[in-house]
C-alpha positions as CSV (number, residue, x, y, z in Angstrom):
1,X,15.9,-15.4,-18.9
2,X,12.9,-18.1,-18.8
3,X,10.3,-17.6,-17.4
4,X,8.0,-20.1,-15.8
5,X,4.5,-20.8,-15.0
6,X,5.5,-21.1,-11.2
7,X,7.3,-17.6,-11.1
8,X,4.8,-15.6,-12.6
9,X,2.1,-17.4,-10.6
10,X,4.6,-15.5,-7.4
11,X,4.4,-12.8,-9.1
12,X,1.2,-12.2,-9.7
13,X,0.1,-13.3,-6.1
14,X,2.9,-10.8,-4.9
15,X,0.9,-8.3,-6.9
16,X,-2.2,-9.4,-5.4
17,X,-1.1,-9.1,-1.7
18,X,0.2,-5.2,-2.9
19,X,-2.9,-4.3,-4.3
20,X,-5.0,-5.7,-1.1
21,X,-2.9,-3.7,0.8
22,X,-3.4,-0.7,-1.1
23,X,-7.0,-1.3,-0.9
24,X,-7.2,-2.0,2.6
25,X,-5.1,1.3,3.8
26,X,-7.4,3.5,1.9
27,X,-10.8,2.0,3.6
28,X,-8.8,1.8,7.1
29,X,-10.0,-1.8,6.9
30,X,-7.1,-3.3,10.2
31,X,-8.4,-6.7,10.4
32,X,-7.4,-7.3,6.5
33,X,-4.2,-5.1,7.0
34,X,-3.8,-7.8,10.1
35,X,-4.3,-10.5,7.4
36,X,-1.8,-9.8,5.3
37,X,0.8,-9.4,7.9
38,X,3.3,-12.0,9.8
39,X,3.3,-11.1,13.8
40,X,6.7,-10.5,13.7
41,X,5.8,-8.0,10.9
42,X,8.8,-5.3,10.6
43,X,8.2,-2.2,8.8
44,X,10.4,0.7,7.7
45,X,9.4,4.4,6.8
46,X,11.8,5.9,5.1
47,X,14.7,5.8,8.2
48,X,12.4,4.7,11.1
49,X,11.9,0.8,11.8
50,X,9.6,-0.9,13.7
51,X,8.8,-4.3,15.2
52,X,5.3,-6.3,15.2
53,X,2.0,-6.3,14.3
54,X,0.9,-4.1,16.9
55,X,3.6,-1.4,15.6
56,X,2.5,-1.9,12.0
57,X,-1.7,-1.8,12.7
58,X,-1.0,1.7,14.9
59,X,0.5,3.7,11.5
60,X,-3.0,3.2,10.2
61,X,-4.8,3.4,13.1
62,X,-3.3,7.4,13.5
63,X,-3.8,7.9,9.8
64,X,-7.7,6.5,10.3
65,X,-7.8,9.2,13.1
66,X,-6.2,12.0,10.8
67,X,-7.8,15.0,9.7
68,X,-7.6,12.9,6.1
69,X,-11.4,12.1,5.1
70,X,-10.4,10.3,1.6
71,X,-7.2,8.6,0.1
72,X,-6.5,6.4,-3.1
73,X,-3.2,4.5,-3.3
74,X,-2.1,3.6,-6.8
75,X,0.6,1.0,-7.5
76,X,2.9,0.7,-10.8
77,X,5.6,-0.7,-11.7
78,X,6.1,-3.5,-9.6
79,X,9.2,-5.8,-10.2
80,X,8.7,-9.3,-8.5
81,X,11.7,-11.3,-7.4
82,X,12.9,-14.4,-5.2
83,X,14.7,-13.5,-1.9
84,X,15.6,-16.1,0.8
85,X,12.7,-17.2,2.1
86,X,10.2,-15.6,-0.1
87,X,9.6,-12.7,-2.2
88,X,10.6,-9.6,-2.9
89,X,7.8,-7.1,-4.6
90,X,9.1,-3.1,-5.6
91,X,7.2,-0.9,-7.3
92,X,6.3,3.1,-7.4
93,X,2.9,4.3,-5.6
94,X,1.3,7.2,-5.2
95,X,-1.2,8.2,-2.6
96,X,-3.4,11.3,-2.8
97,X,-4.5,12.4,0.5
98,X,-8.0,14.7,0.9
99,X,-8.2,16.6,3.7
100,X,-11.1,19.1,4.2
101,X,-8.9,22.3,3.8
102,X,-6.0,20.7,1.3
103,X,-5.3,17.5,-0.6
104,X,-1.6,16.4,-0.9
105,X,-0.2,14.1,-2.9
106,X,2.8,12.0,-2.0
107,X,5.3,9.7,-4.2
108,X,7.2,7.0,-3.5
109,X,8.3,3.5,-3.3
110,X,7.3,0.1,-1.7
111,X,10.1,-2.6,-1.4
112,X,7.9,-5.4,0.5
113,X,9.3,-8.7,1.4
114,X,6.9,-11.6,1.5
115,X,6.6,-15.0,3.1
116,X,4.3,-17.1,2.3
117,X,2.4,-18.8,4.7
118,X,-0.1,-22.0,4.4
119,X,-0.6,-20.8,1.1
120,X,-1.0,-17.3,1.3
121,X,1.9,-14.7,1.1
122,X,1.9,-12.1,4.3
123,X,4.2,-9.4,4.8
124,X,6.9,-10.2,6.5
125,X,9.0,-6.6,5.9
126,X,7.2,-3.3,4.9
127,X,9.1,-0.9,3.6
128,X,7.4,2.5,2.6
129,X,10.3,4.6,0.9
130,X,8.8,8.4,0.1
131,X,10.2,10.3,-2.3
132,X,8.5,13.4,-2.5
133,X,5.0,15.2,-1.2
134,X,3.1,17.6,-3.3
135,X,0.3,19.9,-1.7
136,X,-2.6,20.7,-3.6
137,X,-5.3,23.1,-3.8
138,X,-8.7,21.4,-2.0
139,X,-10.4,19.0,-3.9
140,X,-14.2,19.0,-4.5
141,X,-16.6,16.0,-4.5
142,X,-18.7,17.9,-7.0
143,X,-19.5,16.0,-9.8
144,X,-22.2,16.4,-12.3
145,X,-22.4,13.1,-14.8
146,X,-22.2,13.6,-18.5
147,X,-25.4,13.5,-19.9
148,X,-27.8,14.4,-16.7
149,X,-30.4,17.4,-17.3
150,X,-27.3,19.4,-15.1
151,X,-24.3,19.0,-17.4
């Protein structure tokens, strides 16, 4: 397989727009989620679909007003390809959840599809596949750094 310049310029803006959204749904930040998505935005959670921008902004807007006080999404392993239309980007993530009595962990997979869009690509299909959820003991925010007068 060849690869050129052009696809793994797609790629790596596929990337991009995954990582933004990543970035975004852990700082609750719905004007850059609104950004990054189409109007017509669907998105799928493991069986349930919705329709519209509206539908897709209101998943974060409950998980802004969630007893969750801090979350980190990480993405790996994303695989970037061509579908009609666009692009396709899978890969893993995992999302750890802190709540003030509990922290949780959940795994699972993205399979986005992506149209692109006076020269930006915007989500056309979100697709937020999870695998598994792991609850944890509560976290602390203590944190003493190496070399102060504490540690």
């Amino acid at each position: 397989m060849t690869t050129t310049l052009a696809t793994q310029d797609l790629a790596h803006r596929a990337q991009q727009a995954l990582y933004r959204y990543a970035w975004a749904a852990d700082a609750g930040d719905l004007d850059t989620l609104r950004g990054l998505a189409m109007e017509d935005i669907s998105v799928t959670q493991t069986t349930e679909t919705k329709q519209g921008i509206e539908e897709f902004l209101d998943i974060y807007r409950a998980f802004a007003a969630s007893d969750t006080e801090i979350s980190r999404h990480a993405v790996t392993n994303t695989v970037v390809s061509e579908e009609d239309g666009g692009v396709r980007i899978d890969a893993y993530f995992e999302a750890t959840l802190f709540n003030a009595d509990s922290t949780s962990r959940i795994f699972g997979r993205y399979s986005d599809s992506l149209v692109e869009v006076d020269g930006d690509l915007k989500l056309a299909h979100k697709r937020i596949l999870v695998d598994r959820v792991m609850a944890l003991p509560v976290a602390t925010s203590a944190f003493v750094p190496y070399g102060s007068a504490s540690s």
